[in-house]
C-alpha positions in Angstrom: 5.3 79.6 13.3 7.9 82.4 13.7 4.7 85.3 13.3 3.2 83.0 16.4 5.8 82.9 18.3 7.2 86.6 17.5 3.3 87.5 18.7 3.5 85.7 21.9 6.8 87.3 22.9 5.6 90.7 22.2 2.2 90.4 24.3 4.5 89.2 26.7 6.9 92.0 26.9 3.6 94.2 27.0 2.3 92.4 29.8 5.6 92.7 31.8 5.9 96.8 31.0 2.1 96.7 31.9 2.8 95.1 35.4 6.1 97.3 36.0 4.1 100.1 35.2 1.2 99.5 37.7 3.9 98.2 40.4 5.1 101.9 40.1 1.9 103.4 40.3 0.9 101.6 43.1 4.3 102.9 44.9 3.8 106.1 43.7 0.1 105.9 45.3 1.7 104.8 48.5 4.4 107.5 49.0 1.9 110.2 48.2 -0.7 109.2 50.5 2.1 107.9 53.3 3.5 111.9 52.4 0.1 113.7 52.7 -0.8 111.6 56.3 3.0 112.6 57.5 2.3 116.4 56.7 -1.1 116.2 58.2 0.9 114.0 61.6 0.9 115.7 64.8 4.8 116.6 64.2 3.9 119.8 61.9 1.0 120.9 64.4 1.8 124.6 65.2 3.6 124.3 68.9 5.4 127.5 69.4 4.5 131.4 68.5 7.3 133.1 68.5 7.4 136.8 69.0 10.3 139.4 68.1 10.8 143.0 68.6 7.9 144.3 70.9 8.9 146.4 74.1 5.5 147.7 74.6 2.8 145.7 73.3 2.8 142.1 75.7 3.3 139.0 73.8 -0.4 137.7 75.0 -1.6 141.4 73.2 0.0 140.0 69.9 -1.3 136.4 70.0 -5.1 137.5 71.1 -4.8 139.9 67.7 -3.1 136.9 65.6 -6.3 134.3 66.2 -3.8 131.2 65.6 -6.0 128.1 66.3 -4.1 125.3 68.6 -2.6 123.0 67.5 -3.1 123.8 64.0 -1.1 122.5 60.5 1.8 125.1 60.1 1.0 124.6 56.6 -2.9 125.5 56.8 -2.2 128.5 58.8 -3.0 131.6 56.7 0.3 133.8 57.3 -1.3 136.8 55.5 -4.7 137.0 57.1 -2.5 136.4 60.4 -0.7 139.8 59.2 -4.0 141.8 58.0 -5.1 141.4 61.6 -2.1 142.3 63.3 -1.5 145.2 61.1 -4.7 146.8 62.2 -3.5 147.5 65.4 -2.4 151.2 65.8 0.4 150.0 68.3 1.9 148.0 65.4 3.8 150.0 62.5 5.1 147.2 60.5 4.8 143.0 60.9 6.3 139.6 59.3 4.8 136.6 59.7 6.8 133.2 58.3 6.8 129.7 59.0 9.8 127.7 60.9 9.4 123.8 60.2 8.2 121.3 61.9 6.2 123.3 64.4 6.8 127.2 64.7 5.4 130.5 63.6 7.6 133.3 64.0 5.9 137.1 64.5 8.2 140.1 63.8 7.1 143.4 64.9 8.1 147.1 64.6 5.9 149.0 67.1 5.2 152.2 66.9 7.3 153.4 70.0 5.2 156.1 72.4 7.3 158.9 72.6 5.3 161.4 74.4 2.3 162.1 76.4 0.0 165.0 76.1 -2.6 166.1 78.2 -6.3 166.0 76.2 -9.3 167.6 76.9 -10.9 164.1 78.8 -7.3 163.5 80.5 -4.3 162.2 78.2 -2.7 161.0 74.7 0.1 158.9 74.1 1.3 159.2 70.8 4.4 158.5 68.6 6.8 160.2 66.6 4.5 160.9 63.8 2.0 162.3 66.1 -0.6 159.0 66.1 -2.5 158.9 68.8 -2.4 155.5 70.7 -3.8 155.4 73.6 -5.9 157.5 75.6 -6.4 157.4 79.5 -7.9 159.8 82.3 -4.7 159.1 84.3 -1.4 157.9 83.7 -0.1 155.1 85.9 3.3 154.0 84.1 4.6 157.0 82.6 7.4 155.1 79.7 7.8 158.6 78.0 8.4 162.6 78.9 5.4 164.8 79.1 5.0 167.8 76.8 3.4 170.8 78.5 2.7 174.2 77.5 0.4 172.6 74.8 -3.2 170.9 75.6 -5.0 169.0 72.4 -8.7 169.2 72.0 -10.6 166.4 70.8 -8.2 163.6 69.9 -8.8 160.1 70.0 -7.0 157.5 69.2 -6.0 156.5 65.8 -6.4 160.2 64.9 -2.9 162.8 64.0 -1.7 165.5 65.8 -0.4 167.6 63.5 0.4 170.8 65.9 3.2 172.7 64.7 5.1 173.3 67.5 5.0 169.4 68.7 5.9 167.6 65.2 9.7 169.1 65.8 9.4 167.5 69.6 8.6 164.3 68.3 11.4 164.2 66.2 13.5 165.0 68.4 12.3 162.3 71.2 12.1 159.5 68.4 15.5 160.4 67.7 17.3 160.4 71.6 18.7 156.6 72.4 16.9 154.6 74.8 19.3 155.8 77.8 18.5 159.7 77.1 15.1 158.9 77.0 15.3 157.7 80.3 16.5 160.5 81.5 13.7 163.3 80.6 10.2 163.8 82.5 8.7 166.9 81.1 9.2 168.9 77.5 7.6 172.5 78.2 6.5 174.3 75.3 7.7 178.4 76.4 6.9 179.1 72.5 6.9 177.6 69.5 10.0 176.2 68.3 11.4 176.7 71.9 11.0 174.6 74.8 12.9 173.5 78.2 13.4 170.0 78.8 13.6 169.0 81.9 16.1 165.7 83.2 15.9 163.2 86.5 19.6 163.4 86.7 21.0 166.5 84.6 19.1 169.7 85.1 17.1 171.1 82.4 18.0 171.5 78.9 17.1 174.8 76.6 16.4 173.7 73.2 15.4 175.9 70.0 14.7 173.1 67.2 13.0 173.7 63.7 14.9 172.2 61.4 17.3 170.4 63.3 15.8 168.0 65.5 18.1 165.2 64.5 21.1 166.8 65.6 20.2 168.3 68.6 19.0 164.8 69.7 22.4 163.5 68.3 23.6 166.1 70.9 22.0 165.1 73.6 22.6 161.8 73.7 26.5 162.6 73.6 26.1 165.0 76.6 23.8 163.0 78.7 25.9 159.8 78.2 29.1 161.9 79.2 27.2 163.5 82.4 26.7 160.3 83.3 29.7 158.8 82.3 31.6 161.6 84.3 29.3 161.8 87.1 29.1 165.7 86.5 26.8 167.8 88.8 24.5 170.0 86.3 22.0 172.6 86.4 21.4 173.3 83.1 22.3 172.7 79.1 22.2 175.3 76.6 21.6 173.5 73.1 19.9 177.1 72.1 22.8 178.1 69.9 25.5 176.3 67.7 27.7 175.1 70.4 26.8 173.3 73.4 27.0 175.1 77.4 26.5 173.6 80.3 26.5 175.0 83.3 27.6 173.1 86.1 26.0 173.1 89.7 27.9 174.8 92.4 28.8 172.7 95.3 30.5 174.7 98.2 
């Protein structure tokens, strides 16, 4: 009788676990699927494309090249592919791509800044400090950066290098000027290699011997610009030719 009733009790604990046990399942069943259909709501649709760090390239450039469907999941949207096709752009040196919950994708992008244009044989270049070529055009209608004359390249096209000796030290030293000093200049003339004349809107021209020291003489020239300016000093030229600065100041009788 004790066996029977010691049999009973046990088939009934097991039933009891057994129920408990699908009672969880069934809850477990229920928070996943309620989980997956929240993830998959309308509130993590992709509302917003953020984009960070362009000056040149227009935000509508950057989304055309990112190919981010409407109102897709944030978390079916392919962040590396988004990057691969960003990344082929010549106008686009270095890119993020990350997620901001519920509803935004954030861009991040380090362009590669135009620093000068060149005249080509079909018109001009516009390339950047390392000497890529980024655009090409038979005319120039919104001249952002100084011309360098005294040079014309042959047969470049963009996405190719210019590798001229006597410019590589000129794009250093334009990559390196601040964005005020940048401003300022409209035409670096080539007189020979490794010596040039640069000439300002506000502050003359500027002699200029680099080889080496492109850094520092932009270093320079940034100082002295921002103290012309600063000053309100009437100048027709700056010597940067030799180890200390001259400028020569305009005379007004």
């Amino acid at each position: 009788m004790r066996t029977t009733e010691r049999l009973h009790s046990a088939r009934a604990e097991n039933r009891v676990r057994l129920e408990k046990f699908f009672v969880l399942l069934s809850l477990c069943v229920i928070v996943l699927i309620t989980l997956i259909a929240f993830l998959n709501s309308p509130f993590f649709a992709v509302a917003t494309v953020q984009v960070e760090g362009t000056s040149f390239l227009a935000k509508e450039d950057v989304l055309k090249l990112a190919d981010l469907p409407a109102r897709v999941n944030i978390f079916r949207v392919n962040l590396e592919s988004i990057k691969t096709r960003l990344s082929q752009d010549l106008r686009i040196q270095n890119v993020k791509v990350s997620r901001q919950f519920p509803g935004t994708v954030v861009i991040k992008i380090i362009e590669r800044r135009p620093v000068a244009f060149l005249a080509s044989g079909y018109g001009f270049i516009q390339i950047d400090s390392q000497g890529i070529v980024l655009a090409a055009m038979k005319s120039i209608k919104n001249m952002k950066a100084p011309m360098i004359t005294g040079i014309t390249i042959n047969n470049a096209y963009i996405g190719d290098k210019v590798d001229h000796k006597s410019i590589l030290p000129i794009l250093t030293y334009l990559a390196n000027l601040d964005e005020f000093s940048n401003n300022q200049l409209s035409e670096v003339y080539v007189k020979s290699p490794g010596e040039m004349i640069v000439y300002t809107l506000n502050a003359g021209y500027i002699r200029l011997a680099i080889a080496k020291n492109a850094v520092e003489k932009a270093k320079i020239t940034n100082q002295i610009l921002h103290e012309i300016s600063d000053k309100k000093l009437a100048i027709e030229y700056i010597d940067l030719t030799y180890a200390s600065p001259y400028l020569k100041l305009k005379n007004i009788n």
